[in-house]
N, C-alpha and C positions, 0 to 999 in steps of 0.2 A: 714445836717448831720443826719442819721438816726442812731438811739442807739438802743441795745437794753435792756439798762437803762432807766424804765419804768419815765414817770413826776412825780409822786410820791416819788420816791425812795430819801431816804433822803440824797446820796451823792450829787445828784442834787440840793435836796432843801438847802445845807448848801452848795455848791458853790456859784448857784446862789444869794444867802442871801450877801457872803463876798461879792462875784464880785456888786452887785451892792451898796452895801456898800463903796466900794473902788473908786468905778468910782463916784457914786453921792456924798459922802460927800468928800473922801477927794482929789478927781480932781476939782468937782465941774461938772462933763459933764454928766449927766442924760439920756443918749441915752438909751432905751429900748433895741433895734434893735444890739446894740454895747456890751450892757449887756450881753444881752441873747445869745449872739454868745462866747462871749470869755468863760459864764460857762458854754455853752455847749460843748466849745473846752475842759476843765478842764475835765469834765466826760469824754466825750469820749478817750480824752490820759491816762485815769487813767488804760483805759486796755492800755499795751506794745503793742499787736496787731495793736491797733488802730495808736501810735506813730509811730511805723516801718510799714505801709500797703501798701508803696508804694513798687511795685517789679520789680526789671528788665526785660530783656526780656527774662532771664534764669528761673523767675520764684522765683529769691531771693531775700529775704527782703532787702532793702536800706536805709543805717543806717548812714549816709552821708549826709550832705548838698551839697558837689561836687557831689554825685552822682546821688541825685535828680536833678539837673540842668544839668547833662548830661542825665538821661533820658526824660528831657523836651525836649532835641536839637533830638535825637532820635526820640523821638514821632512827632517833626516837619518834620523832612525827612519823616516819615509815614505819615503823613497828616491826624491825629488822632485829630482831632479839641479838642474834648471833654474829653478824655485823659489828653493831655496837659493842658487844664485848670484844670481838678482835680489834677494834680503833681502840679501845681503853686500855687493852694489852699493850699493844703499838705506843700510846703515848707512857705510860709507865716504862717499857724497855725506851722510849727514846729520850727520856727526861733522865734516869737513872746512868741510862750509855755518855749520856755528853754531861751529866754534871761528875759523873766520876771520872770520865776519859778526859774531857776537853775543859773544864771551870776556866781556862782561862777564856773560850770563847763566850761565856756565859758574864763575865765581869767584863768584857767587852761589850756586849747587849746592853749593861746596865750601867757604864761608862763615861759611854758621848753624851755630850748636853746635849743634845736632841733624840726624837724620838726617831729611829729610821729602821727600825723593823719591828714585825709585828710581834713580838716577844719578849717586847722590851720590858713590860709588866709583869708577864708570868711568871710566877714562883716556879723553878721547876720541880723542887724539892716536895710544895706542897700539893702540886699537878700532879706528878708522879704517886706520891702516896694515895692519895683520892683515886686515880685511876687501877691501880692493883686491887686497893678497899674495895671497890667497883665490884672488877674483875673477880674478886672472892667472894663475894654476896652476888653476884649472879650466878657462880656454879658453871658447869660443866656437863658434856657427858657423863666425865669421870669424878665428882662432885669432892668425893672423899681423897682424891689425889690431888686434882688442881686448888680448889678454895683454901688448904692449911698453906701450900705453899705462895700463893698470890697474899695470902695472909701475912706470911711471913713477910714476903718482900713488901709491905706494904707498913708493916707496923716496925721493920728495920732497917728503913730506905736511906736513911740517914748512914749506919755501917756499912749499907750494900757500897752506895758513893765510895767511902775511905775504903774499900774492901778494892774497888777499881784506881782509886789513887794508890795503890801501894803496886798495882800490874802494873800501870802507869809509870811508876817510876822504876821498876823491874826493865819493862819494855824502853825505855830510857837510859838506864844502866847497859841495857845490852847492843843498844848502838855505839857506844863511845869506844873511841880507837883503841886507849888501854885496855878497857875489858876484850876487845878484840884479839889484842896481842896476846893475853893471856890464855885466853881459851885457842887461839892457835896455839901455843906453844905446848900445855896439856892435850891437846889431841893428837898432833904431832909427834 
């Protein structure tokens, strides 16, 4: 993922901080490699851009989980090798971003007694997984770098989710007025 949210920048350095916080102490799984990927997903979705970037072949943003998997079946008739692995990246980090960050928009989708979006059926959980699997069995440039880690997220997608529910409720902690008052008064 290239950003152009510098390493420095402190939205990166307090992701980074929770998510490895969340994954090494209270999973207990200390993967760098696993770290450093999901808070770099976290920055990068924090732009909207970045969340919606994939586009059809009209050129519009796709805002859909069915419609990301149908422009993956698209881009297979095109014989876009490279393409479709970046929509199968895109829908693994977008399945993994909102079932860890948001579940409650996702028990929303699944909720109303009617059907009124196109995702009302998706697993995201088991979209997600399939599409890293994907993503890992198609390889890379860098074969031996990206496949063990898409690997990873892919056969741990289930810890990745509660790994972002605990930044989640980190990031939740640190809006509330008390916690505020406190950390004014220690810096202070």
């Amino acid at each position: 993922m290239g950003s152009p949210v510098s390493r420095s920048h402190p939205l990166r350095q307090l992701f980074g901080a929770l998510t490895e916080k969340s994954f090494t102490e209270h999973l207990g799984w200390p993967d760098l490699n696993v770290t450093e990927y999901v808070s770099n997903l976290l920055v990068e979705f924090a732009h909207t851009d970045q969340l919606y970037k994939i586009q059809n072949t009209q050129g519009r943003a796709v805002d859909s989980v069915v419609e990301m998997l149908f422009e993956s079946e698209v881009l297979l008739e095109a014989q876009s090798f490279e393409r479709e692995r970046e929509v199968h990246r895109h829908i693994g980090d977008f399945t993994l971003f909102m079932t860890g960050l948001f579940p409650e928009y996702l028990r929303r989708l699944k909720s109303v007694g009617r059907i009124y979006h196109k995702d009302f059926l998706v697993d995201y959980v088991k979209t997600g997984k399939r599409s890293y699997g994907l993503v890992a069995e198609y390889g890379s440039y860098d074969p031996e770098q990206d496949s063990p880690l898409f690997r990873k997220l892919s056969e741990n997608f289930e810890l990745c989710v509660t790994g972002l529910g605990f930044v989640r409720s980190d990031l939740d902690r640190m809006q509330d007025p008390a916690c505020r008052r406190v950390k004014d008064l220690l810096l202070n």
